[in-house]
Wavefront OBJ file of the C-alpha trace (Angstrom):
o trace
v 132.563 100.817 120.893
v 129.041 101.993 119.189
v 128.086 100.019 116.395
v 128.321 102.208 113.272
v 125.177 103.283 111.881
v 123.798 102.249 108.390
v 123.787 104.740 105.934
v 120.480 105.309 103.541
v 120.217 107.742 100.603
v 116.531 108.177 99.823
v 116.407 110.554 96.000
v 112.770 112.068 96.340
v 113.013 112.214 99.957
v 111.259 115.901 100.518
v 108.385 114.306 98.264
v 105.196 112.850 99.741
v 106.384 108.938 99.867
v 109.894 109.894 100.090
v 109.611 112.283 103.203
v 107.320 109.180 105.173
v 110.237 106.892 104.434
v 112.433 109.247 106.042
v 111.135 109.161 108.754
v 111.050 104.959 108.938
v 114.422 104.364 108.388
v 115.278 107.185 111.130
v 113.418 105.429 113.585
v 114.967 101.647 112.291
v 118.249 103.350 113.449
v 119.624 104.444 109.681
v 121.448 107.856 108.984
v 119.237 109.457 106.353
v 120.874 111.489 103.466
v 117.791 112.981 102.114
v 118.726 114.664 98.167
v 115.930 116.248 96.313
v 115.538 119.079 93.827
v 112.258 120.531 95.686
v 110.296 120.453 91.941
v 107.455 118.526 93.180
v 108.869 117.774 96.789
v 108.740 120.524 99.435
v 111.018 121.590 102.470
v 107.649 121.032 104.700
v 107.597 117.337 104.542
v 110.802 117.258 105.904
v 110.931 120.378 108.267
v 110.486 118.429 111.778
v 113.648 116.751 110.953
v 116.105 119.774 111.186
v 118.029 119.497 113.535
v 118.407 115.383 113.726
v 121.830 114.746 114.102
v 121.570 111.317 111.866
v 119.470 113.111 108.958
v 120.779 115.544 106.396
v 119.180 117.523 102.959
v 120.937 117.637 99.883
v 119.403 119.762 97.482
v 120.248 118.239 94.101
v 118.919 116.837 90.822
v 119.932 113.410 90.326
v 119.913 113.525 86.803
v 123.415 115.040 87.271
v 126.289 113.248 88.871
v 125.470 112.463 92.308
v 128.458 112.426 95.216
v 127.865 110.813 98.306
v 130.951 111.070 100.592
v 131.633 107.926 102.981
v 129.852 104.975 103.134
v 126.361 103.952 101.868
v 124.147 100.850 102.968
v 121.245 101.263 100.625
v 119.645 103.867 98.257
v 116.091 104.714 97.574
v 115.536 105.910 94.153
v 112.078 107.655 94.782
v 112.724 110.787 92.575
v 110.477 111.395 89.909
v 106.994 113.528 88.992
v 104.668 111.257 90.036
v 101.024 113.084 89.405
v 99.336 113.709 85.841
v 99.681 117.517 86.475
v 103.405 117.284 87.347
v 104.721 114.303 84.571
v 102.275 116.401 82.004
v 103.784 119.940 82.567
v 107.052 118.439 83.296
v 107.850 115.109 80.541
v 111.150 115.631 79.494
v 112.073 115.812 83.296
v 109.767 113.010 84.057
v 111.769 111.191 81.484
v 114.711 112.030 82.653
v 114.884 111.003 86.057
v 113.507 107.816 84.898
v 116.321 107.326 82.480
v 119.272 109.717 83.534
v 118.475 109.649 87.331
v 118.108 106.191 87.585
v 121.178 105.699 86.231
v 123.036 107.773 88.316
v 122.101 106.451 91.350
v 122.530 103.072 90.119
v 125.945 104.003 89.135
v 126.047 105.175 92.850
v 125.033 101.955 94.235
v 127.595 100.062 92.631
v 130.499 102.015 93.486
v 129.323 102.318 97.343
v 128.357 98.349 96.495
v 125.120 99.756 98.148
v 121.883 97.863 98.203
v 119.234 99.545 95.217
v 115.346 100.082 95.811
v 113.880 101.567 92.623
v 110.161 102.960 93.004
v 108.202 101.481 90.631
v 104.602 101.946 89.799
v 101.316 100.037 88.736
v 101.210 102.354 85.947
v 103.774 99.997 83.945
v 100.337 98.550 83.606
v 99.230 101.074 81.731
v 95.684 100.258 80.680
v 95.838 96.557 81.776
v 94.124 93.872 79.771
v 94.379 91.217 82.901
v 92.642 91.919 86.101
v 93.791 92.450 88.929
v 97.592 93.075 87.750
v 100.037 90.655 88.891
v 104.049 91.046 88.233
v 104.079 88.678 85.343
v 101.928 90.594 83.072
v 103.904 92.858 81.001
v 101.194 95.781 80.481
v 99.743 97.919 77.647
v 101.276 101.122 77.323
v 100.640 103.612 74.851
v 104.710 104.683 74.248
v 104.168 107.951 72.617
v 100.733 108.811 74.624
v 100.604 111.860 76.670
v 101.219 109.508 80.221
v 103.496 107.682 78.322
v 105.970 109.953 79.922
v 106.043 108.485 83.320
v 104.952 105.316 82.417
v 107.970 104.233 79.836
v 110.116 106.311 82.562
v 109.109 103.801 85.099
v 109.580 100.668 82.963
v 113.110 101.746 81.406
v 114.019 102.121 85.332
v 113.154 98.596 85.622
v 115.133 97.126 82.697
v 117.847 99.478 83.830
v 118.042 98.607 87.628
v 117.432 94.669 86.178
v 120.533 95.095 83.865
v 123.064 96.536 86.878
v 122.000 93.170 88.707
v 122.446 90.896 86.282
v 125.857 92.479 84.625
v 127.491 94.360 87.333
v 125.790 92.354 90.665
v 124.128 95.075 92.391
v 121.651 94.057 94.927
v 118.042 95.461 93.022
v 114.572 95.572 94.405
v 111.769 96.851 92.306
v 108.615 97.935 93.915
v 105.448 98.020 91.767
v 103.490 101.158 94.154
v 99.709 101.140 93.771
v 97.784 104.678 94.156
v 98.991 105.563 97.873
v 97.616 108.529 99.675
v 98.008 110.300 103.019
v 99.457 113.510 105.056
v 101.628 115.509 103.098
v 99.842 114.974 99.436
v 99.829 118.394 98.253
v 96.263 119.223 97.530
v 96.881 120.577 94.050
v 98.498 117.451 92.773
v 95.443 116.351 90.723
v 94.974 113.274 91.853
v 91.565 112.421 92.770
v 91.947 112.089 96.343
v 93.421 115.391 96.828
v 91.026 116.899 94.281
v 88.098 115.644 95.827
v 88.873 116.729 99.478
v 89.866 119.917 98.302
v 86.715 120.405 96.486
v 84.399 118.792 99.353
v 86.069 120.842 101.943
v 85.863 123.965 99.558
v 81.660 123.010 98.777
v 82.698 122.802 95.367
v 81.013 119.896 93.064
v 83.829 116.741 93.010
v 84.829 116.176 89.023
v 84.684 112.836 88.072
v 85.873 112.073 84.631
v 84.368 109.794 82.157
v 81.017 108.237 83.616
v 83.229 107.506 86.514
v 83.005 103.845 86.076
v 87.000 103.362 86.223
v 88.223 101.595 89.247
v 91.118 102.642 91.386
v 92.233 100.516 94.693
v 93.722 103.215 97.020
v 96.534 102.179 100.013
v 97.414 104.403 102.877
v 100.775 105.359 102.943
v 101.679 103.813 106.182
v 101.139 100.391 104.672
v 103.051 101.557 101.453
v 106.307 102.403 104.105
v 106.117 99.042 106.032
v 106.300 97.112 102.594
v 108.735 99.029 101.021
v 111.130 98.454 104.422
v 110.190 95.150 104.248
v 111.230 94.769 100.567
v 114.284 96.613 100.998
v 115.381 93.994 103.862
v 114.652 91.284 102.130
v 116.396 89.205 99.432
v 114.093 89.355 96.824
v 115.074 90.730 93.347
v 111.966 90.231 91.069
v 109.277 93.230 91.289
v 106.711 93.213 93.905
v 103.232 94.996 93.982
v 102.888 96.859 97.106
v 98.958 98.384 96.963
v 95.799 97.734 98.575
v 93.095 95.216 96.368
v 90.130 97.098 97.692
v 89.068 98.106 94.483
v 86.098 101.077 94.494
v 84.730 102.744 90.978
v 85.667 106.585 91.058
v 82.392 107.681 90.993
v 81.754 105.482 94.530
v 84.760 106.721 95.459
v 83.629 110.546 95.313
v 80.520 109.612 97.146
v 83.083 107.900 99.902
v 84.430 111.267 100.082
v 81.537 113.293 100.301
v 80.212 110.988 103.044
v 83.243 111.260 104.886
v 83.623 114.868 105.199
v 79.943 115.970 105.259
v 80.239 118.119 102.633
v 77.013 119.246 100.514
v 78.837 119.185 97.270
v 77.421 117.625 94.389
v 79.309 115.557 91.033
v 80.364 116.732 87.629
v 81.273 114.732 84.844
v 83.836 115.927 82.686
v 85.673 114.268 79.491
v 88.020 111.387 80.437
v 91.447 111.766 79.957
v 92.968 110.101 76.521
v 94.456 106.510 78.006
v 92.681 106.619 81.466
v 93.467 103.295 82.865
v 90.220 101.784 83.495
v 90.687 99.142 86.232
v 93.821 99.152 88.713
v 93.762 96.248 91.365
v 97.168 94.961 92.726
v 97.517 90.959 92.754
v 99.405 90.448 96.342
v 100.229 87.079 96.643
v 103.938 87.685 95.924
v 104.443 90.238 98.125
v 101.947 87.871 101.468
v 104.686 84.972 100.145
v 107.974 86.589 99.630
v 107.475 89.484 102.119
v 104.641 88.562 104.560
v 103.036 91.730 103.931
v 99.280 92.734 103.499
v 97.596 96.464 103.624
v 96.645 96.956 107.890
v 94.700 100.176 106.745
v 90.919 99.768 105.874
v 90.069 102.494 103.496
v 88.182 104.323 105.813
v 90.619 104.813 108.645
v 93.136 105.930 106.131
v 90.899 108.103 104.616
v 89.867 109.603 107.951
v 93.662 110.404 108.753
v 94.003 112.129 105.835
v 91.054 114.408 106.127
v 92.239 115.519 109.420
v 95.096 116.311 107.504
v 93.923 118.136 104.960
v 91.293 119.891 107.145
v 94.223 122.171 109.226
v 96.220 123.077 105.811
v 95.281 126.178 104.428
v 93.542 125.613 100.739
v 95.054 128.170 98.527
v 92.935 128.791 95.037
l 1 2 3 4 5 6 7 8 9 10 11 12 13 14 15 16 17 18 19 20 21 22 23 24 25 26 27 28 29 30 31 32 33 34 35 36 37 38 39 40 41 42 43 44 45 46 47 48 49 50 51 52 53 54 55 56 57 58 59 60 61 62 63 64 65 66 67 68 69 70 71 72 73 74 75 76 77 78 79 80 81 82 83 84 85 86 87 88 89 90 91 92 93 94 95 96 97 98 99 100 101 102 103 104 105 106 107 108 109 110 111 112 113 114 115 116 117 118 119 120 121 122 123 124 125 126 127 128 129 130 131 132 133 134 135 136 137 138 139 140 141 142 143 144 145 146 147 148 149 150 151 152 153 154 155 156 157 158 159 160 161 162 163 164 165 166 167 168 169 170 171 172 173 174 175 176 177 178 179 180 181 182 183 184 185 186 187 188 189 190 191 192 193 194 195 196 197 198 199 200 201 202 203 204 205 206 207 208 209 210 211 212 213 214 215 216 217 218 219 220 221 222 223 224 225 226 227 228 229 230 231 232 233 234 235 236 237 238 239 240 241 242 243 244 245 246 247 248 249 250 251 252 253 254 255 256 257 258 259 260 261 262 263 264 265 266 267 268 269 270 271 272 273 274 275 276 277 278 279 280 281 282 283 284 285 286 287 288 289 290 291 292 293 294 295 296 297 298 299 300 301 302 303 304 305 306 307 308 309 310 311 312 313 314 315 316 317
């Protein structure tokens, strides 16, 4: 007799991350229930997986009740706006998904008594006063700021997800995610990676806001997936960064891009955003102890990949 199948439901899984992770737990030998409302994923990232017998699309917003007939080993709440355009245009959803959604599929997880991975991000941060970031620093967010959409979203998540662990027993795991890039960012997302390519490729000049003297440390998503399967296997319940500590200034960073793709475009400076973060480095030691995890991807290679990438999609205005 075949040995039944484990069961994942990954919320967000049409998205960028979500649609990568897809793909993982496919290949680890999982049945994928893929559920997304398509505002900010797309039916692309997941195309090439019609017709898998052990994946299937929902198309739903988890901020309503969420069904899930027969068994489930594991969910992966990844649902949410997760760029400045999207969370700004869309904050009440933003907030929602944080708060409603992550509910629901909490809710979910106990009554399957399914094991919970909440996506978490470094902007819980916010505009951190410690450098680099490790999980025991408990940020400085501006609450009613403009990004404080997404980033109180993120951090009620936590408490939530925290609170079904300690009161009802679910199995939790929080991952803290570090700026991740990689195939299937949509180039309009307006974050800077994106933005520049789509500008180098285009000749345009690359904006850089502020003086461009804010750091960012950028991970390739491939490293992002292996720590987020490793996390979700393990028996760890405290949050984890999972991002790469090669930190670059954005300005450098532009010039990184401009060098990669031999573009001829030159550098704006525009006004910077109202509670820019101005340094974002992940402290890894939990996740090299608890997880035995480390970023394989040098910036470069990653960066490389996702030129390639971005180089056969067509770049609408």
């Amino acid at each position: 007799m075949s040995k039944k199948k484990k069961r994942v439901l990954i919320t967000g899984g049409a998205g960028f991350l979500g649609s990568h992770l897809c793909d993982r737990y496919l290949s680890e030998g999982y049945e994928v229930i893929c559920m997304d409302n398509l505002s900010t994923g797309s039916a692309d990232n997941i195309a090439h997986l019609t017709g898998n017998d052990h994946f299937s699309f929902v198309k739903h917003d988890v901020t309503n009740y969420i069904h899930v007939g027969g068994d489930l080993d594991l969910i992966l709440h990844f649902a949410s706006p997760a760029s400045p355009i999207d969370y700004l245009e869309m904050p009440i959803q933003t907030l929602k998904v944080g708060s409603l959604g992550t509910h629901k599929a909490l809710g979910l997880a106990k009554a399957k008594d399914a094991r919970f991975l909440l996506a978490s991000t470094s902007e819980v941060y916010g505009d951190p006063k410690t450098h680099p970031q490790a999980e025991d620093y408990w940020g400085n967010v501006n609450p009613i700021g403009h990004r404080g959409v997404y980033d109180e979203a993120k951090r009620f998540a936590e408490a939530m997800a925290m609170a079904y662990h300690r009161y009802h027993g679910v199995e939790t795991r929080i991952v803290r995610i570090f700026n991740t890039y990689g195939s299937r960012m949509r180039i309009h997302d307006g974050r800077a990676l994106p933005t520049f390519m789509r500008q180098a490729l285009r000749g345009n000049p690359l904006t850089v806001y502020g003086d461009g003297s804010q750091t960012r440390s950028f991970m390739y998503v491939d490293d992002l997936v292996e720590g987020v399967w490793r996390l979700s296997q393990s028996d760890y319940t405290e949050p984890v960064n999972i991002g790469n500590p090669q930190e670059i200034s954005i300005l450098e960073f532009a010039k990184e891009i401009i060098d990669l793709t031999g573009s001829d475009s030159k550098i704006t400076f525009e006004e910077l955003p109202k509670d820019d973060p101005q340094v974002r480095q992940p402290d890894i030691s939990q996740a090299k102890k608890v997880l035995e995890w480390e970023p394989k991807y040098d910036r470069r290679e990653g960066l490389s990949k996702t030129f390639d990438y971005f180089k056969k999609k067509s770049l609408p205005e």
